[in-house]
C-alpha positions as YAML, in Angstrom:
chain: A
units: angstrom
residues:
- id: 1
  name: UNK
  ca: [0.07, -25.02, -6.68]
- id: 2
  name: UNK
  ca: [2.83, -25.72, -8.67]
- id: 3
  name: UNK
  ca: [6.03, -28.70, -8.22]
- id: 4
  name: UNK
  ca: [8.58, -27.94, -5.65]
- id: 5
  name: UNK
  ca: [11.61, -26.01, -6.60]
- id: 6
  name: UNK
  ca: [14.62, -28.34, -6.91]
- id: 7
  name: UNK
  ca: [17.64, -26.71, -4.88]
- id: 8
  name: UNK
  ca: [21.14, -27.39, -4.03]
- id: 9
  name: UNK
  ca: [23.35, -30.12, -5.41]
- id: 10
  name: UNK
  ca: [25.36, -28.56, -7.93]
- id: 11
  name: UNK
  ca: [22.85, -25.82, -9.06]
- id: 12
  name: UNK
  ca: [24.38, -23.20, -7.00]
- id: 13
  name: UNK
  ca: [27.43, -23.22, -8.78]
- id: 14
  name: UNK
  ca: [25.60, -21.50, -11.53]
- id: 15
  name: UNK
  ca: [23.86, -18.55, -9.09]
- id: 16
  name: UNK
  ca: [26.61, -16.14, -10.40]
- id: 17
  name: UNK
  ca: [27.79, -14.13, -7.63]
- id: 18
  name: UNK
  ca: [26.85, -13.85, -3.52]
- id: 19
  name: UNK
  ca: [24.30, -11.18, -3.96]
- id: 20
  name: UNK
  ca: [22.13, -12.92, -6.53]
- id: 21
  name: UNK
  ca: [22.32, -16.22, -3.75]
- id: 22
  name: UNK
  ca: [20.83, -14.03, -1.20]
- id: 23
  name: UNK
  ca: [18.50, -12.70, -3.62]
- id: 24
  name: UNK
  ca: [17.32, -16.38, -4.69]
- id: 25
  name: UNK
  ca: [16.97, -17.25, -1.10]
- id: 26
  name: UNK
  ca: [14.82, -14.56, 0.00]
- id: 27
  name: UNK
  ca: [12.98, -15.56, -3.48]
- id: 28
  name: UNK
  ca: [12.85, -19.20, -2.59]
- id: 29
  name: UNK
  ca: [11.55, -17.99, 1.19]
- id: 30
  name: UNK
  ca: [8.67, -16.25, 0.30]
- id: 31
  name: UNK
  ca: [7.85, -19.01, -1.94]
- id: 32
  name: UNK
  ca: [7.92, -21.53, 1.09]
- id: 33
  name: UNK
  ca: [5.68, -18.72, 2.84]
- id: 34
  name: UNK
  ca: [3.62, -18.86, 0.63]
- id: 35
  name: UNK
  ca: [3.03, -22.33, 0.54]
- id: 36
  name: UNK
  ca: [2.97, -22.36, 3.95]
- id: 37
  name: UNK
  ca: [-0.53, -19.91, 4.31]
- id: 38
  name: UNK
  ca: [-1.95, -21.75, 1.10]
- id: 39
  name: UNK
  ca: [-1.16, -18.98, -1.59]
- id: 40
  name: UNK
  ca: [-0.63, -19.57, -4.74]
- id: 41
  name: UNK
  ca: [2.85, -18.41, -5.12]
- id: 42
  name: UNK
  ca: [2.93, -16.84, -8.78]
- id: 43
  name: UNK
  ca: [-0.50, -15.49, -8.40]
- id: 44
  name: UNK
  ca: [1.34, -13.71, -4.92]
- id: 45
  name: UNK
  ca: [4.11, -12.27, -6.59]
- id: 46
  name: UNK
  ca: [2.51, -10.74, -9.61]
- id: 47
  name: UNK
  ca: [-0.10, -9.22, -7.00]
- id: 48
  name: UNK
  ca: [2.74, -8.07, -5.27]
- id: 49
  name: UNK
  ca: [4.54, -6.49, -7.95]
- id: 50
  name: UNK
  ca: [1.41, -4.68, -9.11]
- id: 51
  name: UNK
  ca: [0.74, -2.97, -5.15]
- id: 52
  name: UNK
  ca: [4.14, -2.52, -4.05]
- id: 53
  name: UNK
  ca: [5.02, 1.02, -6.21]
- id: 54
  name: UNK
  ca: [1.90, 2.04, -4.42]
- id: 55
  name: UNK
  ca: [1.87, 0.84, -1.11]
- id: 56
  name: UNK
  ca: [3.28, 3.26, 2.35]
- id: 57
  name: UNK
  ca: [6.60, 1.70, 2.97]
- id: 58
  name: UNK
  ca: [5.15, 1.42, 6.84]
- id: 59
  name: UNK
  ca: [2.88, -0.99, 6.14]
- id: 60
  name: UNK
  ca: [4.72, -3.52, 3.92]
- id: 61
  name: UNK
  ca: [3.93, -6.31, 6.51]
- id: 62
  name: UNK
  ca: [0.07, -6.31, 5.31]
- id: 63
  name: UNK
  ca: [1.95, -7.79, 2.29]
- id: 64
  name: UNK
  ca: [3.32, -10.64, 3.84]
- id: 65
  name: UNK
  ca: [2.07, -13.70, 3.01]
- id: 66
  name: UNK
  ca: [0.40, -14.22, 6.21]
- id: 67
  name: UNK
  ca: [-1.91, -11.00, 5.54]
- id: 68
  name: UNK
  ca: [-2.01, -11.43, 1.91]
- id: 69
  name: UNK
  ca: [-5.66, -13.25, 1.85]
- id: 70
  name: UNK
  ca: [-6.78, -10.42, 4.39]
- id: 71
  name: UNK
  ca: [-5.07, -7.48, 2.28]
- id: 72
  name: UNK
  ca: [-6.40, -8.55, -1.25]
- id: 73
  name: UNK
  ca: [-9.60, -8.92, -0.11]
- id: 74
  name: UNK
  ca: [-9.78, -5.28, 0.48]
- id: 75
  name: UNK
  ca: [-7.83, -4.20, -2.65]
- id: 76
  name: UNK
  ca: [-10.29, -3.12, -6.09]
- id: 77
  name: UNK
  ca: [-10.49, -6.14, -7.76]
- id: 78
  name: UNK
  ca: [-10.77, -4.18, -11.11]
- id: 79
  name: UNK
  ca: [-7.64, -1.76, -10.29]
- id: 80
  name: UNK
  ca: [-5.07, -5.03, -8.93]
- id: 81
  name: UNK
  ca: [-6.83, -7.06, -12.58]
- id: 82
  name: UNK
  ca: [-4.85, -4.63, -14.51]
- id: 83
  name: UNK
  ca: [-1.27, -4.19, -15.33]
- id: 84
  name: UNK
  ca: [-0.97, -0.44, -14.41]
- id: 85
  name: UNK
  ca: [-2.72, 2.47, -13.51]
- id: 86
  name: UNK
  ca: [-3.44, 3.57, -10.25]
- id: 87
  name: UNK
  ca: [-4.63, 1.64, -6.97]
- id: 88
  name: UNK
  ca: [-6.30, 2.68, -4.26]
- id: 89
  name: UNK
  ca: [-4.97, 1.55, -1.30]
- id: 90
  name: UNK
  ca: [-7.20, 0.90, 2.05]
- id: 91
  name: UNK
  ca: [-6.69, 1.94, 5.79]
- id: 92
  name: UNK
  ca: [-4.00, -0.09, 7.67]
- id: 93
  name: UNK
  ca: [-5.39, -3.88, 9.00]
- id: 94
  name: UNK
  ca: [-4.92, -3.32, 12.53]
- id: 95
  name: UNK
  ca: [-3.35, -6.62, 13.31]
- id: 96
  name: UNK
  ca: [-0.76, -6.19, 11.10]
- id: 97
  name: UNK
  ca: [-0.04, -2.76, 12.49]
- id: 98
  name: UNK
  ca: [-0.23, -4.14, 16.43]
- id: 99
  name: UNK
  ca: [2.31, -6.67, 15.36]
- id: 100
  name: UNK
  ca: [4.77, -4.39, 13.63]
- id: 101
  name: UNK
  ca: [4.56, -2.26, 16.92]
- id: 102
  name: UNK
  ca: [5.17, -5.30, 18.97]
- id: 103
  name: UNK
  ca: [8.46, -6.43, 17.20]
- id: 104
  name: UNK
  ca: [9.97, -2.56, 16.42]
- id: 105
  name: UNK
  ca: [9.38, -2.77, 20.58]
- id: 106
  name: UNK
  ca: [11.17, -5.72, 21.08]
- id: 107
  name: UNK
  ca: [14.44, -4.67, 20.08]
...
């Protein structure tokens, strides 16, 4: 994995406007999520950027980093390799979906 990302001080003068802060923080938090489950964060996000125009909006928390590992492992390894095309995407990881149920519950 790469360095740590050096925040604060006087860098967030320089963020431009409220918006892009909370975009950089929900940046900088999957970053630390990833971290925290042992992905590699850029390898993550480009993943991510390559399934997310294809994926059921309902089951964007096999995404997470938590699932990731579970989630790629059941992608096409020749489809996610490329830049575009399509993807197929598999059935729903049933954790995942158990957990989503448990917290749209909770509420």
């Amino acid at each position: 994995m790469r360095g740590s990302i050096a925040t604060g001080r006087k860098a967030w003068l320089f963020v431009g406007s409220d918006d892009h802060a909370q975009s950089a923080g929900h940046l900088f938090s999957l970053i630390a999520s990833c971290k925290l489950h042992r992905l590699d964060a850029e390898t993550y996000l480009r993943d991510l950027f390559r399934v997310l125009a294809h994926w059921p909006k309902d089951r964007y928390l096999e995404l997470a980093p938590k699932y990731w590992a579970k989630t790629r492992a059941r992608l096409d390894s020749t489809q996610l390799a490329h830049e575009f095309g399509s993807l197929t995407v598999p059935p729903a990881i049933a954790a995942a979906s158990e957990e989503k149920a448990s917290t749209n519950g909770a509420g």
